[in-house]
VEXVOTOR-850023 format. One record per residue (C-alpha): x, y, z. Coordinates in Angstrom, 3 decimals, decimal comma, always signed. Layout:
N
<r u="X" v="Y" w="Z"/>
...
% end
This chain:
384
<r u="+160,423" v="-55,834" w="-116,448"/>
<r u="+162,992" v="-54,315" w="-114,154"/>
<r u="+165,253" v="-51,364" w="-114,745"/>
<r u="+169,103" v="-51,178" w="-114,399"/>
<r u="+171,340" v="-48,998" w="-114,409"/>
<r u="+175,637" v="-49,054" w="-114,147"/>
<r u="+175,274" v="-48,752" w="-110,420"/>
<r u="+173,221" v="-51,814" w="-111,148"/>
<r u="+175,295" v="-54,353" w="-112,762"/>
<r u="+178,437" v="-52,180" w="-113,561"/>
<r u="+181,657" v="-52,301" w="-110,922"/>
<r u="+185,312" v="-52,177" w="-112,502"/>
<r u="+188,504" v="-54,464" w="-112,001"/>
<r u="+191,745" v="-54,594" w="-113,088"/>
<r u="+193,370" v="-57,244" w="-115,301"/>
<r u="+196,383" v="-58,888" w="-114,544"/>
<r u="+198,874" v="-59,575" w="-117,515"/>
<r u="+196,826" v="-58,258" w="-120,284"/>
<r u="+198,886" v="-55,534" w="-122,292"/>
<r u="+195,930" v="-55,158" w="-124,722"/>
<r u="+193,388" v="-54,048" w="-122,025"/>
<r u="+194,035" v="-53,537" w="-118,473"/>
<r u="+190,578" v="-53,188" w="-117,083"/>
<r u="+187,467" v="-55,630" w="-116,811"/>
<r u="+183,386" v="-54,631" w="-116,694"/>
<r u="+182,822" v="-56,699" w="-113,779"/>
<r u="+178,646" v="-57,561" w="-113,126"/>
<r u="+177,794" v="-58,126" w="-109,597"/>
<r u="+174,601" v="-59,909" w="-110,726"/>
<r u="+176,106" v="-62,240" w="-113,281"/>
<r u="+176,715" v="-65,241" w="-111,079"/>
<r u="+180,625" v="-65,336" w="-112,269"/>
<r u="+183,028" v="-63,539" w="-110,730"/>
<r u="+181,155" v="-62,576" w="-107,704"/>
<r u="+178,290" v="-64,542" w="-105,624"/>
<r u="+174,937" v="-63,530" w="-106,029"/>
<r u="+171,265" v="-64,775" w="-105,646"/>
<r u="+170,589" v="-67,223" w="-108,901"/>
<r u="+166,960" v="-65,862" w="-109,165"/>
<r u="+168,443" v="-62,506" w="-108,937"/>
<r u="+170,575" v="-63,444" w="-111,946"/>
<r u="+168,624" v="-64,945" w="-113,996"/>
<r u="+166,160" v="-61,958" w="-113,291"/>
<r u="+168,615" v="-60,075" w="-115,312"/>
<r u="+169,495" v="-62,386" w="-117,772"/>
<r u="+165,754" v="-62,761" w="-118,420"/>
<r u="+164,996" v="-58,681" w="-118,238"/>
<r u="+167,762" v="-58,932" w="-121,607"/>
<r u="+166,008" v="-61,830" w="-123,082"/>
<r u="+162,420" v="-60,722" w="-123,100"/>
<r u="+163,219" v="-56,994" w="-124,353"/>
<r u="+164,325" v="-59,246" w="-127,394"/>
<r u="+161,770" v="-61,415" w="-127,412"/>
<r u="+159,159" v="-58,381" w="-128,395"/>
<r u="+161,373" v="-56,764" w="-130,660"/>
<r u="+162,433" v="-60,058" w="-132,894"/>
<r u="+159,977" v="-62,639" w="-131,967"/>
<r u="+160,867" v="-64,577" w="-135,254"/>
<r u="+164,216" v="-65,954" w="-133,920"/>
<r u="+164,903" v="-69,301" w="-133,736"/>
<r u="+168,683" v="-69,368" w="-133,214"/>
<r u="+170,619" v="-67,492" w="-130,044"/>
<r u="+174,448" v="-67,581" w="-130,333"/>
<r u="+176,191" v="-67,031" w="-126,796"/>
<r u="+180,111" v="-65,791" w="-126,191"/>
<r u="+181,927" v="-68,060" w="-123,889"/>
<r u="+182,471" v="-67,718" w="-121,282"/>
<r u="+181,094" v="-65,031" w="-119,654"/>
<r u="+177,760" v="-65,164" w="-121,256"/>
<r u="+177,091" v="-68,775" w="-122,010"/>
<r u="+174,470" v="-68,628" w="-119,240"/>
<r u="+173,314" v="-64,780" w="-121,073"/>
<r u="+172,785" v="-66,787" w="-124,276"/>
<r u="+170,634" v="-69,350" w="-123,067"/>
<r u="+168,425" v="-66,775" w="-120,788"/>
<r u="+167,757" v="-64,737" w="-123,989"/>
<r u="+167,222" v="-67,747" w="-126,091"/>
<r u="+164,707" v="-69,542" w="-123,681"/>
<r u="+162,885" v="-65,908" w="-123,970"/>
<r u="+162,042" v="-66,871" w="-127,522"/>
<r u="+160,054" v="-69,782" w="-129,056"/>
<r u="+160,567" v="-73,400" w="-127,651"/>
<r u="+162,297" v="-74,612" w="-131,246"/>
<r u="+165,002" v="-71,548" w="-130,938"/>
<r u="+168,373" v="-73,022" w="-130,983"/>
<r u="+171,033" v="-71,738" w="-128,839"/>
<r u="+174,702" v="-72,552" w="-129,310"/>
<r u="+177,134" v="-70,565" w="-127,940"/>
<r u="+181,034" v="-70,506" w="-128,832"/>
<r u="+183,888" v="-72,442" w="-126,705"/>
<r u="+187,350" v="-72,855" w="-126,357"/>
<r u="+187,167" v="-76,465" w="-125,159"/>
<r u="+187,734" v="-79,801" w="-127,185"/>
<r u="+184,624" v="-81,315" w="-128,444"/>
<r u="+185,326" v="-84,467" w="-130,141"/>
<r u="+182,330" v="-84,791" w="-131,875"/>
<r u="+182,242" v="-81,927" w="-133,930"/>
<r u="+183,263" v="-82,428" w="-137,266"/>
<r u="+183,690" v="-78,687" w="-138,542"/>
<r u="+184,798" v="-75,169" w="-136,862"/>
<r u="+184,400" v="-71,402" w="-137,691"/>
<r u="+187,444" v="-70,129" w="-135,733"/>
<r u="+188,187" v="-66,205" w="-135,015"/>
<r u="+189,563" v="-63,973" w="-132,608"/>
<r u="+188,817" v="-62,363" w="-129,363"/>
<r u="+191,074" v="-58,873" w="-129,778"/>
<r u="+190,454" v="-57,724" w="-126,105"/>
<r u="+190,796" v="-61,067" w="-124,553"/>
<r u="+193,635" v="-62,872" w="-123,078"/>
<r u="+192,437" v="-65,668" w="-124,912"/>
<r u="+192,985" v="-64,850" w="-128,637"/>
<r u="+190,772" v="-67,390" w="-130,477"/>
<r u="+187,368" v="-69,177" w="-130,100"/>
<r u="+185,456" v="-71,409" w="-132,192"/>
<r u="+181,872" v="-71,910" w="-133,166"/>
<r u="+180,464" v="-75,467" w="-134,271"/>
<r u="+179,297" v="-75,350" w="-137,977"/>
<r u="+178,055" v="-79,013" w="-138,469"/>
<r u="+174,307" v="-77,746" w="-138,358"/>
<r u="+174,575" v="-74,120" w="-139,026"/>
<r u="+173,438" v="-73,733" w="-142,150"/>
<r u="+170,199" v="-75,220" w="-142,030"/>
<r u="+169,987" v="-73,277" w="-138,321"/>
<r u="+170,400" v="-70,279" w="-140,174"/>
<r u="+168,295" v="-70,829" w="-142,742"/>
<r u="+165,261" v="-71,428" w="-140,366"/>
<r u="+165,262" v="-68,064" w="-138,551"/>
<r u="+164,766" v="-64,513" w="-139,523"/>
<r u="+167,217" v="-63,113" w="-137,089"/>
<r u="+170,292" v="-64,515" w="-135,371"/>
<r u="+170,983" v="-63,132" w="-132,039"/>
<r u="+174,517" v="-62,612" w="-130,767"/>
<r u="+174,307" v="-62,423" w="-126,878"/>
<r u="+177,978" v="-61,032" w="-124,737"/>
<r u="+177,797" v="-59,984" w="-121,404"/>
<r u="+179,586" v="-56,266" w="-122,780"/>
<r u="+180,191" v="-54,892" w="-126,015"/>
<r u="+183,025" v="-52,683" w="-125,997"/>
<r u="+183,924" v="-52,140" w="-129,814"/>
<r u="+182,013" v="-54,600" w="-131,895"/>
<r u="+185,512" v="-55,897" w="-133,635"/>
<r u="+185,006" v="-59,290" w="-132,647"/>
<r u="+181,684" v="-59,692" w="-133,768"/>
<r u="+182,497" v="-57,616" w="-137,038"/>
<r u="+185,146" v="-60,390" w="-137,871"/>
<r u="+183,142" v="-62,909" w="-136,581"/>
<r u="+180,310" v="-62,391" w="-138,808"/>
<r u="+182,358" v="-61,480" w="-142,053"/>
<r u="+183,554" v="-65,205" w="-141,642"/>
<r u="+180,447" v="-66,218" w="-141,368"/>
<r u="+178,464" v="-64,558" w="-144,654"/>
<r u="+181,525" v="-65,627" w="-146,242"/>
<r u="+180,723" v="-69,404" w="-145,352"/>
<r u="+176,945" v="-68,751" w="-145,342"/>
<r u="+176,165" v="-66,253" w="-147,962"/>
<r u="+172,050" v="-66,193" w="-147,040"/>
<r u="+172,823" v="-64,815" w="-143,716"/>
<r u="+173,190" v="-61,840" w="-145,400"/>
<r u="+169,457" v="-61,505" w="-145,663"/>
<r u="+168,655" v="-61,938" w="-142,177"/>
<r u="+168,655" v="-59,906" w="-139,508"/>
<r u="+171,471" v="-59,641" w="-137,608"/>
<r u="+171,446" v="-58,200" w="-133,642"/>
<r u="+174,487" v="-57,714" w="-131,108"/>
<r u="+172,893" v="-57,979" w="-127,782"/>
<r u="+174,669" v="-57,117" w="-124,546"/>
<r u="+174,086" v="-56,524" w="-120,991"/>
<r u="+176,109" v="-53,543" w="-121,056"/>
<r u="+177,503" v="-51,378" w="-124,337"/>
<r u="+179,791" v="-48,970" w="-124,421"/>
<r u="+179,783" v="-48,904" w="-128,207"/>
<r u="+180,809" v="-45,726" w="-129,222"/>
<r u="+178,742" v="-43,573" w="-131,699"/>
<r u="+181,221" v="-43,964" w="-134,496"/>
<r u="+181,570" v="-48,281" w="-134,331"/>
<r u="+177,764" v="-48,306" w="-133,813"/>
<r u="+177,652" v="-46,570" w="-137,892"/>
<r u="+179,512" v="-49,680" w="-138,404"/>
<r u="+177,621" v="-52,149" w="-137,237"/>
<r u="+174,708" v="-51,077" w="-138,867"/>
<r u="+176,653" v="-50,494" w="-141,837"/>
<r u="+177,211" v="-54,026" w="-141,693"/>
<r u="+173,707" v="-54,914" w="-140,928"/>
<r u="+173,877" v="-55,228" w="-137,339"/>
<r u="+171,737" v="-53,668" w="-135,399"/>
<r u="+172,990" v="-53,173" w="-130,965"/>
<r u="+170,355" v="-54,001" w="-128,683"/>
<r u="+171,385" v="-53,745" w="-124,434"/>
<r u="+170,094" v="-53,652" w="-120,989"/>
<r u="+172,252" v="-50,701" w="-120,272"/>
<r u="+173,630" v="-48,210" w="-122,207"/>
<r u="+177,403" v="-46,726" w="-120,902"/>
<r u="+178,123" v="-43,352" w="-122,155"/>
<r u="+181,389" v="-43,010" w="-120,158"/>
<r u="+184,929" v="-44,565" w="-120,195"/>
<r u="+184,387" v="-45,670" w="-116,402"/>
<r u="+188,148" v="-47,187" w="-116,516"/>
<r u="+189,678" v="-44,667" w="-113,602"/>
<r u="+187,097" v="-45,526" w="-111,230"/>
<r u="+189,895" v="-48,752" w="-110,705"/>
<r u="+192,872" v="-46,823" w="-111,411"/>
<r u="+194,096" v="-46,178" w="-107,875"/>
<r u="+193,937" v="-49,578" w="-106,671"/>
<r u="+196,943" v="-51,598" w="-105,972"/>
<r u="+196,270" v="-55,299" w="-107,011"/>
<r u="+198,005" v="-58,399" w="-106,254"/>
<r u="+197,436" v="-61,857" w="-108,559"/>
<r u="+195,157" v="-64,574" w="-106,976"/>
<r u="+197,539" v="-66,775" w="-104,819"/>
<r u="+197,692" v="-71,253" w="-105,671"/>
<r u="+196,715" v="-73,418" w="-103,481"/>
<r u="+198,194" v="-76,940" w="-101,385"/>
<r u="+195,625" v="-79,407" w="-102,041"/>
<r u="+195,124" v="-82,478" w="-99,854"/>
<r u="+193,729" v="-85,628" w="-101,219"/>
<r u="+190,277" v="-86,069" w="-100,813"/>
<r u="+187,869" v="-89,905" w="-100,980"/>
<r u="+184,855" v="-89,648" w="-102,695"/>
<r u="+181,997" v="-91,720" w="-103,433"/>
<r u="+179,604" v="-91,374" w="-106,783"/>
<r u="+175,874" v="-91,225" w="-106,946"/>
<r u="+173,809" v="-91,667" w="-110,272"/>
<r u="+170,778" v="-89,170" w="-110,971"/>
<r u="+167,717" v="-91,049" w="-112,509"/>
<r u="+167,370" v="-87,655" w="-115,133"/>
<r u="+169,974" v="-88,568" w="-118,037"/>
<r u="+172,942" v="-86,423" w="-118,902"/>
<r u="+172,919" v="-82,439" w="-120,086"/>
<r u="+172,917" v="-81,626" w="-124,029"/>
<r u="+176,079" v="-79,713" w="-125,216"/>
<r u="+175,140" v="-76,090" w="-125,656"/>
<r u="+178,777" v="-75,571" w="-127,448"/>
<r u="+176,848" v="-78,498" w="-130,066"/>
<r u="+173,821" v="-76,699" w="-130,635"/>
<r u="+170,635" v="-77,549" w="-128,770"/>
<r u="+166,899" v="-76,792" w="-128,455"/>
<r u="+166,509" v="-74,041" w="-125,453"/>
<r u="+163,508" v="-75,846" w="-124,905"/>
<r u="+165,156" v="-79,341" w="-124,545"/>
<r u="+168,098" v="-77,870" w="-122,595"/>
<r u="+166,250" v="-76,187" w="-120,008"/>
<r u="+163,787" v="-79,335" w="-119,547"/>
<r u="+167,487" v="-81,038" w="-118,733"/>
<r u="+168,769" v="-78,370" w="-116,031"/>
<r u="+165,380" v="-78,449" w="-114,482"/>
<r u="+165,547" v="-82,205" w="-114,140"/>
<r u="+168,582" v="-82,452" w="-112,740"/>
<r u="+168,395" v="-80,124" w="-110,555"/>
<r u="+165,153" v="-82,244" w="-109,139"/>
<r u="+167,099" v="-84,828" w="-109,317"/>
<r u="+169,543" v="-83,429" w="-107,145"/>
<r u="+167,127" v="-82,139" w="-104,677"/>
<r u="+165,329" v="-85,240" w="-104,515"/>
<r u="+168,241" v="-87,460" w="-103,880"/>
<r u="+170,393" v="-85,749" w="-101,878"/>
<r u="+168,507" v="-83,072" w="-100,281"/>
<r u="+168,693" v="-85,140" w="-96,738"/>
<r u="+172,598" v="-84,598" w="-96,908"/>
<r u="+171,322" v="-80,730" w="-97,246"/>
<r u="+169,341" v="-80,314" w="-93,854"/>
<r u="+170,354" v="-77,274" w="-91,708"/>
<r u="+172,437" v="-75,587" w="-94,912"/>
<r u="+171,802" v="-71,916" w="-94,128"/>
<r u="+174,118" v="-71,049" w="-96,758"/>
<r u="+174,605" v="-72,483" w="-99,672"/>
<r u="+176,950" v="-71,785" w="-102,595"/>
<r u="+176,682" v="-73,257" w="-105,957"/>
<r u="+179,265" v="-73,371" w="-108,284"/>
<r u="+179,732" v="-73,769" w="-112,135"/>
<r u="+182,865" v="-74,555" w="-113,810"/>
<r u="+184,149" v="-72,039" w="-116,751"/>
<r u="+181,837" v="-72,154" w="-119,647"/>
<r u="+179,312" v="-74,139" w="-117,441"/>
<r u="+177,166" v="-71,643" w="-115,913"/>
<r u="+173,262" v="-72,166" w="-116,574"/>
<r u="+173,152" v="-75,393" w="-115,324"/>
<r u="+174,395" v="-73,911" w="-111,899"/>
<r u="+172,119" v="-70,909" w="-112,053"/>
<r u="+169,175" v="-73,520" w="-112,589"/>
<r u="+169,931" v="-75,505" w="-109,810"/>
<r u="+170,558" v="-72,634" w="-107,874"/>
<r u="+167,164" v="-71,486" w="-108,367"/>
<r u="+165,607" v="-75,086" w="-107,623"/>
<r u="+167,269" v="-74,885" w="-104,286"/>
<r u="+165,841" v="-71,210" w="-103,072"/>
<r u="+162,185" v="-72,682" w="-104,365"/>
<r u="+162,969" v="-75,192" w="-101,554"/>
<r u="+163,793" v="-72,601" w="-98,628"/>
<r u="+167,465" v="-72,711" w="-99,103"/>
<r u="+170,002" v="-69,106" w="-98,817"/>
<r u="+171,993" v="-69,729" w="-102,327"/>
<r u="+174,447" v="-67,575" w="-103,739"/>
<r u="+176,022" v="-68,600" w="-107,294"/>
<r u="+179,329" v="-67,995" w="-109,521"/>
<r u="+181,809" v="-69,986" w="-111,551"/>
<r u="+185,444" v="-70,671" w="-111,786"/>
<r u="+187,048" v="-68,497" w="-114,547"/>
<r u="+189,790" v="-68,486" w="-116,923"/>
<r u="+190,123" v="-64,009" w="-116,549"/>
<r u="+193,313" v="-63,458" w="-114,174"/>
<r u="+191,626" v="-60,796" w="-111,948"/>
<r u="+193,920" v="-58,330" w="-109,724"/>
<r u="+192,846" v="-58,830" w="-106,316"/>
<r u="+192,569" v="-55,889" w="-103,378"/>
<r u="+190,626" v="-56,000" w="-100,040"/>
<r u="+190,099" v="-52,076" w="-100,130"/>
<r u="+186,538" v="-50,674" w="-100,021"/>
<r u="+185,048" v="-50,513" w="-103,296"/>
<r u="+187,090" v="-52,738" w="-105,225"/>
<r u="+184,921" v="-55,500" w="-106,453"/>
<r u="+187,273" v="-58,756" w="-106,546"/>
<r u="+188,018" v="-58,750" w="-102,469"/>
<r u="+190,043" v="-62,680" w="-102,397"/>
<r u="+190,727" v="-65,182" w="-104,802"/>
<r u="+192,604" v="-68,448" w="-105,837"/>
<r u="+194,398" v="-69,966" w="-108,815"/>
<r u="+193,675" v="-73,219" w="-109,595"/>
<r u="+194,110" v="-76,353" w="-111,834"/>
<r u="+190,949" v="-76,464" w="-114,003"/>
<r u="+188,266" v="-79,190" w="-114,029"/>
<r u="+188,943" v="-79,395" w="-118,125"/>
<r u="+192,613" v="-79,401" w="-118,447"/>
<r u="+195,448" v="-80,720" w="-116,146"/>
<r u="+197,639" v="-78,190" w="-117,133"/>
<r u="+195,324" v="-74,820" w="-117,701"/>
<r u="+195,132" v="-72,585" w="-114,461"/>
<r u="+191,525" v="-71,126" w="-114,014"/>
<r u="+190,372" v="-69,171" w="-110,882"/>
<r u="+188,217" v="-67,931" w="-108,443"/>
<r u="+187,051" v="-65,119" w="-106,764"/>
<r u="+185,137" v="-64,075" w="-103,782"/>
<r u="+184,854" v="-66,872" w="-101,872"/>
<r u="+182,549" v="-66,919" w="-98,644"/>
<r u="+181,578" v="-69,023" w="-95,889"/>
<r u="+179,029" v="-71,798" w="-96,934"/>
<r u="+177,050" v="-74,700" w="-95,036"/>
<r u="+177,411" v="-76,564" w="-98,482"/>
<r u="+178,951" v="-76,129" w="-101,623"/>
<r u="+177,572" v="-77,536" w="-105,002"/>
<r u="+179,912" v="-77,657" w="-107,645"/>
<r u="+178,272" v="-78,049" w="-111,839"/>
<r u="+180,572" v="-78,918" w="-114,038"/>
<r u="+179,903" v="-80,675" w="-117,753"/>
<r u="+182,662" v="-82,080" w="-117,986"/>
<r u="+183,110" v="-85,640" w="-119,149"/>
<r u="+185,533" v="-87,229" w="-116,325"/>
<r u="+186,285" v="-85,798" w="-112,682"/>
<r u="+189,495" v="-84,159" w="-111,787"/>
<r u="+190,881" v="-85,670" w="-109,094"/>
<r u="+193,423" v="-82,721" w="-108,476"/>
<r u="+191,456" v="-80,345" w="-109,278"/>
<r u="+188,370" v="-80,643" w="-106,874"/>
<r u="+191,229" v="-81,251" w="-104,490"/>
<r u="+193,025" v="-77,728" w="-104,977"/>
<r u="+188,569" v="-76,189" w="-105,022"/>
<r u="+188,216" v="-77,833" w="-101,306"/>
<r u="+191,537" v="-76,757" w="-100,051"/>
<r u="+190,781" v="-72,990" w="-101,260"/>
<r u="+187,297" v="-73,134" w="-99,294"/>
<r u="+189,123" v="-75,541" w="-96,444"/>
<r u="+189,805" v="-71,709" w="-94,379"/>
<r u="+186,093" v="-71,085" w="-94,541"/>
<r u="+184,558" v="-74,623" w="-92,788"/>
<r u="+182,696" v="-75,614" w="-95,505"/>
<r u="+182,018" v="-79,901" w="-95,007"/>
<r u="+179,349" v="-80,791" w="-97,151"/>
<r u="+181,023" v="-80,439" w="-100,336"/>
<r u="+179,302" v="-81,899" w="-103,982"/>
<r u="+180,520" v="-82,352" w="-107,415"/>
<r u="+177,252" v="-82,411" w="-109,668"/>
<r u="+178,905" v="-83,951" w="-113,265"/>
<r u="+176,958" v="-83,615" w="-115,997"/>
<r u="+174,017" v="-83,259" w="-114,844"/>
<r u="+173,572" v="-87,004" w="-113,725"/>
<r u="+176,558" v="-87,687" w="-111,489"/>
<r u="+177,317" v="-86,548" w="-108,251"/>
<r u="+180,391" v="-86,870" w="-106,327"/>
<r u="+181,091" v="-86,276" w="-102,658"/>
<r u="+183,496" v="-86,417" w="-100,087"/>
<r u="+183,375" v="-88,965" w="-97,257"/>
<r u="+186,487" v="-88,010" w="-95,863"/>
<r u="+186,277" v="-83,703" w="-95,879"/>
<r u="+189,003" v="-83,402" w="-93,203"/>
<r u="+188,646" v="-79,568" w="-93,423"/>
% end
């Protein structure tokens, strides 16, 4: 298993508009804010899961923070046995869930997220440990008020064992007494024993500029490999990861013609929709192919082009889930191709206009829109 360290997977940004915490961990290897091999990510991801996998081999249910770690969550869980469940939280609209355990994000500039509840008891009741999976802990508030909701609601998780994993912590001595007062025990990749917070202090940031977006034709393709399961529903790891894998043949199968002489392609997951890109990604290098992955992202990120800041460029955009929710992106780069995976139910019009115009300045022509895992849209007319 590989070693890391905060020169690793540790570089720091600033936020824009967020009195409650001006700075953001930013992980060069986490396939979100900046572009990075998939295999190298999931590397990572994986290095996390399996450290867990020998210390609590008994757990059948993984529970992911969206949105940064939705793609964390589901590397740890596929770690474990092939029935573990992994459900991770959201902040989207899911019609079919009947019941939600709402609570609150107190570093975030979004304030609440939910977690589906219409199978949770009997989930819980089937493992010996639940596994919490964030990219960082910084405190352990959330989780602490997350999972006092929770024993309130489900008394017998009590009497399981209860673990806060992370890529990084920077849990100080004191909230870690907490936790395990509270009978959570902090497992990480790496451990930060400094407030690294100054190392971004002296740069001068600007907000990520909008776009002009030009209307765009497109024509749809169907995948023979059925749609993606929900991982905001709850869904066997196994299951889910048979589904990415199959579309992501599917993809390769179908249109890898359209993909001849790609040097460089990037591959691109929308907000909370990250493994599915990271899967694909990886499909794509087995075949021969330079891939670098990230998603869009609701975080507004101060941008600066000065040497060792980590977010160099980015773009504001209208998101792929809402008409009216702005969402971003960073670090954009020249590509032969660009994939976009996305689950949600309907394309965006507008919004994979304003994504082409923002990589129009880099000549990228061969542009995709993978839709839940079984539809693929793409452009006959590119004109950029």
């Amino acid at each position: 298993m590989p070693n890391y360290s905060p020169k690793d997977i540790l570089r720091i940004a600033k936020r824009v508009n967020n009195a409650k915490r001006a700075y953001l961990l930013v992980n060069p290897l986490q396939a979100k804010h900046i572009p990075v091999s998939p295999s190298e990510s999931l590397r990572m991801m994986n290095s996390l899961g399996s450290m867990l996998a020998e210390k609590y081999p008994g757990t059948k249910l993984v529970i992911g923070f969206a949105e940064t770690a939705t793609a964390i969550g589901a590397a740890v869980a596929n770690r474990l046995a092939g029935d573990c469940v992994y459900l991770h939280t959201t902040r989207e609209a899911v019609p079919e869930v009947e019941r939600w355990i709402l609570f609150s994000e107190e570093h975030s500039h979004a304030v609440e997220q939910k977690l589906c509840a219409d199978k949770l008891d009997a989930w819980i009741d089937n493992t010996e440990q639940v596994i919490f999976v964030d990219d960082e802990i910084s405190t352990g508030k959330t989780l602490m008020n997350m999972i006092r909701q929770l024993k309130e609601r489900y008394p017998q998780l009590s009497d399981k064992g209860l673990v806060a994993a992370s890529l990084l912590n920077r849990v100080s001595r004191e909230n870690e007494q907490k936790l395990s007062d509270a009978g959570i025990h902090c497992e990480w990749l790496v451990k930060l024993t400094e407030d690294n917070a100054a190392d971004a202090a002296a740069f001068r940031t600007e907000e990520a500029s909008p776009v002009k977006a030009v209307e765009y034709l497109y024509s749809r393709q169907t995948l023979d490999c059925g749609s993606l399961p929900d991982p905001r529903k709850g869904v066997s790891i196994k299951f889910y990861l048979e589904c990415c894998e199959r579309s992501a043949r599917s993809f390769t199968e179908t249109l890898g013609t359209a993909l001849d002489g790609a040097g460089n392609i990037v591959v691109l997951g929308t907000e909370e929709c990250m493994y599915p890109a990271l899967i694909l990604g990886r499909g794509l290098e087995a075949n021969g192919f330079s891939v670098r992955c990230h998603a869009t992202t609701r975080s507004p990120i101060g941008i600066c082009g000065a040497p060792g800041y980590p977010i160099v460029s980015g773009n504001r955009l209208q998101s792929f889930y809402e008409e009216r929710r702005d969402t971003y992106i960073y670090n954009i780069s020249r590509c032969d191709a660009l994939i976009v995976v996305s689950d949600v139910p309907f394309l965006r019009p507008g919004a994979l206009n304003e994504l082409i115009a923002a990589w129009a300045p880099f000549g990228c022509r061969r542009i995709f829109f993978l839709q839940g895992g079984n539809y693929v849209w793409y452009i006959q007319e590119p004109g950029c």
